[in-house]
Structures are given as structure tokens and as C-alpha cells.
N, C-alpha and C positions, 0 to 999 in steps of 0.2 A: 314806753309801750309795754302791757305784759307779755311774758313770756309765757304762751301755755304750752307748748312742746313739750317739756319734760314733766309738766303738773297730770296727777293721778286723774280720773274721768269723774266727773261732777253728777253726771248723766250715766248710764251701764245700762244697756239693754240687752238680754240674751235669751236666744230662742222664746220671743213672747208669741204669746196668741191669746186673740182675743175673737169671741162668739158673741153674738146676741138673736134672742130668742131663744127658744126652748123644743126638743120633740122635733116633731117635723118642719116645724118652724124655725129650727138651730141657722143660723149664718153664719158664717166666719168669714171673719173683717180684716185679722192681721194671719200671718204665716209664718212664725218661725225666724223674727224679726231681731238684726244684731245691731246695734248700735254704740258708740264710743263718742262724751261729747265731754272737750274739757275747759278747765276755768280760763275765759277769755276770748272763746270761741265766740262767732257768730255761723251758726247754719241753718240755712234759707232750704223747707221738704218743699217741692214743686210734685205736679202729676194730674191727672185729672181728678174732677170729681166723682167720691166716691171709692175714691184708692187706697181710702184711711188716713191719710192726714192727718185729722182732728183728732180720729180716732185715740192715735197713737199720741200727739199732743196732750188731748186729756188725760190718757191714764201717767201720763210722766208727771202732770200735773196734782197729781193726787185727785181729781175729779171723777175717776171713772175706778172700779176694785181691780187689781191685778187677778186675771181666771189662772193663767199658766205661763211658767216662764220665770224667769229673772227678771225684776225691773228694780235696782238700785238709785238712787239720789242720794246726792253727797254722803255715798258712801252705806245708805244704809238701805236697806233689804225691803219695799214697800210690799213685797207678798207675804198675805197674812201680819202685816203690821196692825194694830191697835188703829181704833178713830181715833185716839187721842194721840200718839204716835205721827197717826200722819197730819193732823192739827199742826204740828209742832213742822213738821217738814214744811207745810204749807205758809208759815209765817216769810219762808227763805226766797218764796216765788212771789213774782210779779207777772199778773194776767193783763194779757190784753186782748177780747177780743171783735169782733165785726158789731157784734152787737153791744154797743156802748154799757146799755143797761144803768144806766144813770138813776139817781132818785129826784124825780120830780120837784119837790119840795124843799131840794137842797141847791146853793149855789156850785158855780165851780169850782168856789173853792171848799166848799163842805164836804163836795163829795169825794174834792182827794184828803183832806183832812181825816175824814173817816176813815180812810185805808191807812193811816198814821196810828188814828186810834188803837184801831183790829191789831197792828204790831208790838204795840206798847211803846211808840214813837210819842216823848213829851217835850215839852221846855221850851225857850226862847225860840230854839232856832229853827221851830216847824214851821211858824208863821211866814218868817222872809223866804226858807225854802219851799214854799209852796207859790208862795208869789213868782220867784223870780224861775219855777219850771213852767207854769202858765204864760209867763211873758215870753219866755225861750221858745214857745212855741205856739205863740201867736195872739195870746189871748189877755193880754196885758190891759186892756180894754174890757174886759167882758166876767175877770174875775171873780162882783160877786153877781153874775144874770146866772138866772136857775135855768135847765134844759130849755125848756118851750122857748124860750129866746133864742134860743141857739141854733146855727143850722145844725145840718149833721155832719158835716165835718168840724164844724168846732165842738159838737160833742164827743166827735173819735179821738180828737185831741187833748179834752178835757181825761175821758179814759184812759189814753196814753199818759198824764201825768201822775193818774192814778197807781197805774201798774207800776210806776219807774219810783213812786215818792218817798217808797222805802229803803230805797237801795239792794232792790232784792239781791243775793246771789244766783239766780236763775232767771231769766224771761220767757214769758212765753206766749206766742203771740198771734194769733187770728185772723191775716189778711188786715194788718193794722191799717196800712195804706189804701186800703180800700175806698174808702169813702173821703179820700184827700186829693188835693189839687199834688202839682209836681213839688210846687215851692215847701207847699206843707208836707207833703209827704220824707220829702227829702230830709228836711230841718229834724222829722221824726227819727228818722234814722241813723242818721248823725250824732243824734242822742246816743243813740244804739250802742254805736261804735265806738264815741265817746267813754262811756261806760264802761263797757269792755274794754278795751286799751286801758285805762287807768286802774280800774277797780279788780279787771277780772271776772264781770260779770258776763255772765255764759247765755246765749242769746240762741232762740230756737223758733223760729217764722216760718208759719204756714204762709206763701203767697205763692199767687197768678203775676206779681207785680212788676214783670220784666226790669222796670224802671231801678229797681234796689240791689240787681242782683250785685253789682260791682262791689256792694259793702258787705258781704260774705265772705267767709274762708274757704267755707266748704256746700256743695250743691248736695241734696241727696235727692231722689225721684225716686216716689214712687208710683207704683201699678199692682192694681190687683191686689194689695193687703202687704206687696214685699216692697222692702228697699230697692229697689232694682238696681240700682249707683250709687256710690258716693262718691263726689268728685271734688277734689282741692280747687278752688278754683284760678290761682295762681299757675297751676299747672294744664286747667282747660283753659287759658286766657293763653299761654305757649302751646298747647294743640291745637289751636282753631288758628295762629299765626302761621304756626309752619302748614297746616293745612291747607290755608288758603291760597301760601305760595304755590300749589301744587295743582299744577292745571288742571285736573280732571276735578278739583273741588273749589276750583277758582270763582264757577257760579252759582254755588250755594246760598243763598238765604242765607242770613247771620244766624234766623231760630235755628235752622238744620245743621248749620255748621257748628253750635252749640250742642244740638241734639248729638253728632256724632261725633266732639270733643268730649263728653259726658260719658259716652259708651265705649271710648275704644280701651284696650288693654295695653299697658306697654311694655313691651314682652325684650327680652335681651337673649341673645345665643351666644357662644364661645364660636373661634373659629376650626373650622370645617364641621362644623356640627348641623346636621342637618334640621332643617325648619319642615320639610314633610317630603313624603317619597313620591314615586312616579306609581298609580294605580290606586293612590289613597283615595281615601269620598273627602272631595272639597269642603270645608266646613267653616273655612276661615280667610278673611283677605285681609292682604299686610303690604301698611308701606313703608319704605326703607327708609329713618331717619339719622342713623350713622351705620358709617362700616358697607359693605359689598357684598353681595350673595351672589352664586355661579345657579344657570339655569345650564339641566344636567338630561339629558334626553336616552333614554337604553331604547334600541333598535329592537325591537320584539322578537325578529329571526336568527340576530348574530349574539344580542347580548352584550353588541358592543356602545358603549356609553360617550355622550360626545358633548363636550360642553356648547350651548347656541346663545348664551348669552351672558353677561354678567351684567348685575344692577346694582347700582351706587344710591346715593341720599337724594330723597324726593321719589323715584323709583318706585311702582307697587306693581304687584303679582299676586299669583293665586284666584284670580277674578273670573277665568276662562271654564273654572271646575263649578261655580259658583250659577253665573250663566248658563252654563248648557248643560247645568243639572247632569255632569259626568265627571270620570274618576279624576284624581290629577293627573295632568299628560306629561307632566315632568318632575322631576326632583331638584328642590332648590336648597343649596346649601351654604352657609356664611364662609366666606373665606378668610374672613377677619374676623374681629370681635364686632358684631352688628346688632342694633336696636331696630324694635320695627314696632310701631301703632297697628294693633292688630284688630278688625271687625270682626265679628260672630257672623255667620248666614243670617240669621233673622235681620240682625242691624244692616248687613250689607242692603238685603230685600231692601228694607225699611227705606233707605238713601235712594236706589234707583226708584222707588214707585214714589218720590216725590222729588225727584229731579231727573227731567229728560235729560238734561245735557250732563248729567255725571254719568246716565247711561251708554251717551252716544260717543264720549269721551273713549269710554271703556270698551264699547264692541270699535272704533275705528283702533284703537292700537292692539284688539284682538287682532284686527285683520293685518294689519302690519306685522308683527309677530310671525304671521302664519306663513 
């Protein structure tokens, strides 16, 4: 399998932004967007429509002009590069998107042959490789039927052989599974991954396609033009385990419990080092996944400070400031070295206003507490 860990970034994004329109008609699409993607990766942008996606696909792609920012590829500088420049970059990438875009006129296998041509891919072994990526993915049958034969997922298929038949060092990819059954989808992806493990080819998928996410490294979401996350997903697949151990997140939806393994921070303290004081504005909930925190109460009239609780692993706090939109009522402090998965307010919102029973979780061991 390769190793990309220690391999330099294929992909570099830094502070881009991207506009369209003009005058009063100006929009702006992206925000100030950073990104890091290296040889071997696969990673899967999720978010709604509308959130730049594409946006951002395309111009990595060389399809859209850099306005401002950094956007690097393998290494070289695509703002203000030459057409012919990014021609040359362009040969390294393999497209694939929603829209097959096929040529009528040609078979399935012309039209991935042509994308051999455009590389300067010749000689014996185009032929049989072209055959045996159509057969791997389904169309072993169907080799030389031109479009109008085809459904449309064996066209998205045939476009998939397309993008892949170069070997690019890059993918990039359009909701490929989109217009695919599970069987096919899946075979498509496998490819994916295939490639990447072996080759180092670095994989970058726009999809809605729940079904794929397992064959990613890393999630990123966006909203509203920013990366909002980037999540390993090796490490949200251990958030959403221990999460789910944890009674108040017990009855989550796997999306939600996805959505708040994606979002949480995971934060470490030293011991006796305070995590936040008594009279702070609540801003953040945290729950304990190693190590002990002491809940620490000062008596308003004496000054005098008394410990009311101590919490161990699984354990969360800070929830009561959050709720009732008041100060922190206590001070919580690590008495060991502790780990804690921490939510923002907004994400906390987020979780109660789509699950009653994380709420009601929450206000009954408020009232125990109390």
C-alpha cells in the first residue's frame, strides 16, 4: 500500500477565493479556503448544494482561472500560469463527471481511447488496456455500442474508464456514483482505491453518496464557500464508536452521529489545568474520553471553593451554560492529564434541535446534578 504520510502535497490550497459575476452582480463562491492533499489520498467534499464543491473541484482542475489565492498542483503555482502551462498540468488529471458527456458517434471504446490519444498514450498495450478497464467494470459486453445503446449508467461507467485510462496522478470526480446501481458503484470505487494504494494516485470526490464514504481517508464539508472540516476518517469512525457508547448519544441517527464525529475538536489538558472557570459565558461542551476533571463550585458570599463532583471517561459537562443561555456555574479542572471531544455552541444547537432524546438525556442529569 502506499505510504502518503510523509509524501509532500500533490494538491496546496491557500487562502483562495473565487467570484463570479461582475459590479453589482459580484458573488463570491469560495472564502479564504486551505487545503492539503497528498500522493495516495482519497478525499470525499460532502455539504449541500451550492456550497462550492464544484466550484472548487474545477479550478483545482485547471477548468476554471485562479482570481486569488494560492492554488498549487504537483507542486506548481496555477495562478497566473500560462494556457499552455496549465495544458501540461492538465494531461496529469483524470475527469470524471455527472455529466458523461460522451461522443455519440463513437464506441465505448473510442471514447476512452481518445483520452489515450489527448495524453500521447500509444502502442500495443492501449488496446488490451482499454478492454480489460470496460470489462472490470462491467461492460465487457458492450465494448464496441456507441452511447444511444447504452443506459446511463453504463455511460457513467464508460466515463469512468475514461478519466482512469491514463493513469492520471490526480482524480477528479463529479458525484461519479451518481447515476450507478450499488454493485456498480462500488466496483467503481474500488478502482479508486485500487489505484491509489498502488500507484499513489490522489483522489478528490465530490458526492451526496453515503454508500462510498468507507473508501475515503479523509471527509471534508463544506458550507457556504469554506471548508467547514476536515476529518480523518479513521479517526471519525473511533469518534462515532466511543460516542455511541455514551448514553446521551446512544440514540443518534448514524447521519448525526457522523455529523457530530466530523465536528468535534479533540482537545488535551495537563493536570490540574483548568478547562474553564466559574462565571465564564458557556461556549463549548466536552466529554471526557481519558483522564478525570474535578467540578469546583466558589460560594459567592465566602469565597469558599468546594469540590461537587469529579468526572471520569464517557462523562460530559459544560452542557448547563449552554442550555440556559447562562454564565458557567462552576469551574472544571483536569486532575490528571485528560482528553476531552469538544462541541462548539452552534454544533451543540445543531445536535439538540435534531434529537429530542440527546436533549432530554441532557436536561434529566441537569436535574440530577442539581
Amino acid at each position: 500500500m502506499f505510504d502518503f504520510a510523509n509524501q509532500p502535497p500533490v494538491i496546496q490550497v491557500d487562502q483562495l477565493n473565487h467570484h463570479f459575476g461582475s459590479g453589482d452582480s459580484k458573488t463570491q463562491a469560495l472564502f479564504e479556503n486551505k487545503l492539503n492533499v497528498r500522493p495516495g489520498e482519497i478525499v470525499i467534499m460532502t455539504g449541500p448544494s451550492g456550497s462550492g464543491k464544484t466550484t472548487l473541484l474545477t479550478l483545482i482542475g485547471t477548468l476554471r482561472t485562479v482570481q486569488e489565492g494560492s492554488l498549487k498542483i504537483l507542486g506548481q503555482e496555477l495562478n497566473g500560469m500560462s494556457q499552455l502551462g496549465l495544458t501540461e498540468i492538465r494531461k496529469n488529471i483524470g475527469f470524471i463527471f455527472q455529466a458523461h458527456n460522451l461522443f455519440g458517434s463513437l464506441t465505448a471504446f473510442q471514447n476512452v481511447k481518445m483520452a489515450t490519444e489527448l495524453v500521447g498514450l500509444k502502442g500495443s498495450t492501449v488496446k488490451p488496456k482499454i478492454e480489460q478497464m470496460l470489462t472490470r467494470l462491467g461492460l465487457g459486453e458492450r465494448i464496441h455500442y456507441k452511447p444511444k445503446s447504452l443506459s446511463g449508467g453504463q455511460k457513467q461507467r464508460v466515463a469512468i474508464a475514461r478519466g482512469l485510462i491514463h493513469s492520471p496522478r490526480i482524480v477528479l470526480a463529479d458525484e461519479p456514483t451518481a447515476a450507478l446501481d450499488e454493485e456498480s458503484g462500488r466496483e467503481a470505487v474500488t478502482l479508486l482505491r485500487e489505484m491509489a494504494d498502488r500507484d499513489g494516485c490522489t483522489v478528490l470526490i465530490v458526492t451526496h453518496d453515503n454508500r462510498i464514504l468507507d473508501v475515503a481517508d479523509r471527509i471534508i464539508n463544506m458550507v457556504a464557500g469554506h471548508i467547514k472540516n476536515d476529518s480523518d476518517v479513521k479517526q471519525t469512525e473511533k469518534i462515532c464508536a466511543f460516542l455511541q457508547a455514551t448514553e446521551i448519544f446512544a440514540e443518534l441517527t448514524p447521519r448525526t452521529l457522523t455529523d457530530v464525529a466530523n465536528n468535534v475538536e479533540v482537545r488535551q489538558f495537563k493536570g490540574d489545568e483548568a478547562v474553564f472557570h466559574q462565571g465564564e459565558e458557556g461556549r463549548e461542551f466536552f466529554v471526557v474520553t481519558s483522564g478525570n476533571v474535578a467540578i469546583v463550585r466558589t460560594d459567592a458570599a465566602t469565597g469558599k471553593q468546594q469540590t461537587v463532583n469529579q468526572l471520569g471517561v464517557g462523562s460530559y459537562f459544560g452542557e448547563v451554560a449552554l442550555i440556559e443561555n447562562q454564565p458557567r456555574n462552576a469551574t472544571v479542572v483536569a486532575t490528571e492529564p485528560t482528553t476531552c471531544y469538544v462541541l462548539d455552541r452552534e454544533e451543540f444547537r445543531s445536535v439538540i434541535d435534531t434529537s429530542d432524546s440527546f436533549e432530554s438525556e441532557l436536561r434529566k442529569a441537569m436535574f440530577e446534578r442539581n
